[in-house]
N, C-alpha and C positions, 0 to 999 in steps of 0.2 A: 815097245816104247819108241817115238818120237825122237830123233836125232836133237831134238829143238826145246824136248821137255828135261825140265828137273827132277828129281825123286829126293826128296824131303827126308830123311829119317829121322822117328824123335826116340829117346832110348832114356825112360826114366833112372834116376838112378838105383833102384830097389825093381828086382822085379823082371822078369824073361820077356813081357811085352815091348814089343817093337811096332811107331805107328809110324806108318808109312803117309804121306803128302806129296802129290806131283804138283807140282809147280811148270806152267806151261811157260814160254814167252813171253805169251799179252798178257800172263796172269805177273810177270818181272814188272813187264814195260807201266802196265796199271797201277801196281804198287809205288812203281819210282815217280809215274806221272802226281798221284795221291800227294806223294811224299813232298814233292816239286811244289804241289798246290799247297800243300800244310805251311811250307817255309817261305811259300810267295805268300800267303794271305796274313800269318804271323810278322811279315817283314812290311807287307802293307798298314798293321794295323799298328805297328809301331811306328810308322813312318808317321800316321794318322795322328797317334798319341803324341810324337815330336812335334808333328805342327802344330797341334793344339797346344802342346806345352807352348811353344812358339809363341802364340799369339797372345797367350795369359801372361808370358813375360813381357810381351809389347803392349799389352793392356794395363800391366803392374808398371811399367815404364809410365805410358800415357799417366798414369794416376797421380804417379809419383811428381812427373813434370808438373800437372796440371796444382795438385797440392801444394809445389814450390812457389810455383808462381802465384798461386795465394799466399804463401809467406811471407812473399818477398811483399806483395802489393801492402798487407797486414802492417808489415814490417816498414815501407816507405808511409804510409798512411799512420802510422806511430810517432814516425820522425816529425813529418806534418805537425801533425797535434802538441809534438812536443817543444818543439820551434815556435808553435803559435802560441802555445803555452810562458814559454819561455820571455818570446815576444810582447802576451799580454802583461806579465809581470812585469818587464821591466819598465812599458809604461805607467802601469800603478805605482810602479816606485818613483818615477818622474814626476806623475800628479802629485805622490805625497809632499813630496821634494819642493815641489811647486807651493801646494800650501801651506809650507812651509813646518810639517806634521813629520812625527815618525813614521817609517812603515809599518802598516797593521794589513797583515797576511790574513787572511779566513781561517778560521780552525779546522775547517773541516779538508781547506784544499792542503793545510799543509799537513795532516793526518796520512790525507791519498796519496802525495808525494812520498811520503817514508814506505807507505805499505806496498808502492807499487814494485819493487825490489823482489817484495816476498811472494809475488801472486804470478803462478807455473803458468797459465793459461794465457795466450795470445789475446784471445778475444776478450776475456776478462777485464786483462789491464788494457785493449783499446776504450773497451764503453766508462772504464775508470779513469782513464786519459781522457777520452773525451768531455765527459761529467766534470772534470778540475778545469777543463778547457773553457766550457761552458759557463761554470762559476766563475772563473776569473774573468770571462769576456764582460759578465753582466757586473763584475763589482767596477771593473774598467770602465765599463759606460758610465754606472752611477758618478764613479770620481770625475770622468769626464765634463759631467753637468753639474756636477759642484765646483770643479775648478772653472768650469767657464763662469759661472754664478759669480765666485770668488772673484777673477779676473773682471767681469763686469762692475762688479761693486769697488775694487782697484782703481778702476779705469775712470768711473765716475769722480773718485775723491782723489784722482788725477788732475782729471777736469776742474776739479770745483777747485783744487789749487793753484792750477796755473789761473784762473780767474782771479782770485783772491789775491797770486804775485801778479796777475796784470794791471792790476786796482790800486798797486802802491807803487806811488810817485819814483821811475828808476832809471829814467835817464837825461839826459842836457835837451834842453828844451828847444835849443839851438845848436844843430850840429858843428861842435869845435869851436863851439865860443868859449871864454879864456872868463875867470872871475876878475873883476877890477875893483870891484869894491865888497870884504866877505860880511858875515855874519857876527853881530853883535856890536860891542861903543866903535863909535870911530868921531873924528873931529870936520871932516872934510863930505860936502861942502860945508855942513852944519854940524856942530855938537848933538849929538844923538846915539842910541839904540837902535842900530841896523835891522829889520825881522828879518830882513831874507838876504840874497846875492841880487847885487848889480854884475850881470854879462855883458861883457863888450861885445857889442855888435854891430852892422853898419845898419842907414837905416833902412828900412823894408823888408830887412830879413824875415825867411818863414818861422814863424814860433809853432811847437808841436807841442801837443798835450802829452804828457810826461806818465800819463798812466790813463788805463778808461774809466769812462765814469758820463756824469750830466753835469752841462752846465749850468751853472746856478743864474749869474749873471751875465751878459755882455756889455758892456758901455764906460760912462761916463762915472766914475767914481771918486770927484775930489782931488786931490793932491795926485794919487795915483795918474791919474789922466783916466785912457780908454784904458779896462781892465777887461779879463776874461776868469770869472772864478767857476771851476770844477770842482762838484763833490764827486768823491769816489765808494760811497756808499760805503767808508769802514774805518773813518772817525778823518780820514786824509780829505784837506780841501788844497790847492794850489791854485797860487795867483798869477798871473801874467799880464803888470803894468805898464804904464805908459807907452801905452801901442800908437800906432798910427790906423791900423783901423782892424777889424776881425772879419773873422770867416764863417762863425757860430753864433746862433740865437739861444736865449735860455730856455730851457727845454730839451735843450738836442744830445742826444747820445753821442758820445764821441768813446772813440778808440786809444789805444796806447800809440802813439806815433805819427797820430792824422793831423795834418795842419789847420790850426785854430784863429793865427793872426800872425798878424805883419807888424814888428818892430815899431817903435817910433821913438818919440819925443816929447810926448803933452804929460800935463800934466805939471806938477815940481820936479822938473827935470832940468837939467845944466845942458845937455846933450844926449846922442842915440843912444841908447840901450835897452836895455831887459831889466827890470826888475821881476826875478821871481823869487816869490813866497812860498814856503809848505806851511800847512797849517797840518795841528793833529791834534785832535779832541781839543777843540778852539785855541791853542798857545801855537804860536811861530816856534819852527824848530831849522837849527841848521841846515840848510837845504845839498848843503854840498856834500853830505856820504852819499845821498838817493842818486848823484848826478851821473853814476854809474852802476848802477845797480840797484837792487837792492839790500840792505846792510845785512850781514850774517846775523847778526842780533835781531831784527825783525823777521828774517826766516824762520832762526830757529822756536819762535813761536808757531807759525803756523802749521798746523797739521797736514802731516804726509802722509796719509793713508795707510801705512805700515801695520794697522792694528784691524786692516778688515780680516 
């Protein structure tokens, strides 16, 4: 035998049989290499199996991130909705408020509101957010063009009343003229029934129309002297006597404040002034509450619009 080889003995445990096995060197060196390769390629394919694991936990990562950041968008895109939500309502409540109505909420969106609480699913309760989003946008518009509707038809019977207080006779026909002689008996110059105010003024002064309206006449009318009579189209006529001369023809449209005539003297007149008259549904009436305004008492007749 070989200084280099092995002798194997196997020696069952029953039994006189003895099997002999030489084992040479390269038959060691072959086994251990074998063996080498078993725990290189086991250790490779773990290594293999790590990586892979590896990459499935960076894949489960990726997922996971990429899923979040869908939740979160879900999640900002909720708020959205629910902000616009929130937003659309409280302008319907505004409109209501406006039309001066209670709030009436939808049945249906205030349904969705309570149920959204209950409902587990993200996407669910967006397209259910959305859908209350959407009803409220469109009942918003509707109130929208009904309050503008509302406010135009306001607005008109706005208009049509400051027309109506432009119309009645309400301020000094003469700026800071002083009365000298007032409304009703008086002795001086003559025993008589005043109709209207005597204003002291000098003469030439500008006389303004005291409300708008048409002139009826301009001229020569008797004792008065040169007169100027306005109808105001709403039972109100006003006189402006003993002029020296006017600024209007009959026919002509005049304004609240536009100058009509120049002061004078003709007429039965002792000296300068103003005689102005209101007339109202044909009787003279004291001119002096109109001289500033007009009287709360005749306001509170006319209509404010308050019931469109």
């Amino acid at each position: 035998m070989n200084h280099s080889d092995f002798l194997v003995k196997i020696i069952p445990p029953q039994g006189y049989s003895v099997y002999r096995m030489r084992v040479t060197r390269g038959h060691l060196v072959t086994l251990l290499a074998s063996l080498a390769l078993v725990v290189l390629g086991a250790i490779g394919v773990h290594t293999l199996q790590l990586h892979a694991a590896q990459a499935n936990i960076a894949e489960l990562e990726a997922q996971k991130s990429a899923q979040q950041h869908k939740l979160d968008a879900m999640d900002a895109q909720t708020r959205q909705l629910q902000a616009r939500y929130d937003s659309l309502r409280k302008q319907t409540d505004a409109i209501w408020r406006l039309l001066g109505a209670d709030k009436k909420t939808s049945g249906g969106a205030t349904h969705a509101q309570r149920s959204m609480p209950f409902v587990a699913d993200v996407q669910t309760r967006l397209r259910l957010l959305a859908a209350v989003s959407a009803q409220t946008s469109a009942q918003s518009a509707r109130l929208t063009s009904l309050a503008r509707r509302v406010l135009n038809l306001r607005r008109m019977a706005s208009i049509a009343r400051e027309r109506l207080v432009a119309a009645i006779p309400s301020m000094n026909p003469v700026e800071g003229a002083t009365i000298a002689s007032g409304f009703g008996y008086r002795a001086l110059p003559w025993p008589e029934f005043h109709r209207g105010l005597d204003l002291a003024v000098d003469y030439g002064s500008t006389v303004r129309a005291t409300g708008a309206g048409t002139v009826v006449s301009a001229g020569w009318d008797g004792g008065y002297g040169i007169k100027v009579d306005i109808d105001h189209g709403n039972g109100y006529h006003t006189w402006y006597c003993h002029l020296s001369r006017t600024r209007v023809a009959a026919g002509e449209r005049v304004f609240k404040g536009e100058p009509i005539a120049f002061s004078g003297s003709t007429g039965e007149s002792t000296g300068p002034h103003l005689h102005y008259q209101v007339m109202r549904n044909g009787e003279a009436i004291d001119p002096a509450p109109y001289l500033t305004g007009v009287p709360p008492s005749i306001l509170a007749t006319l209509p404010d619009g308050s019931g469109v």
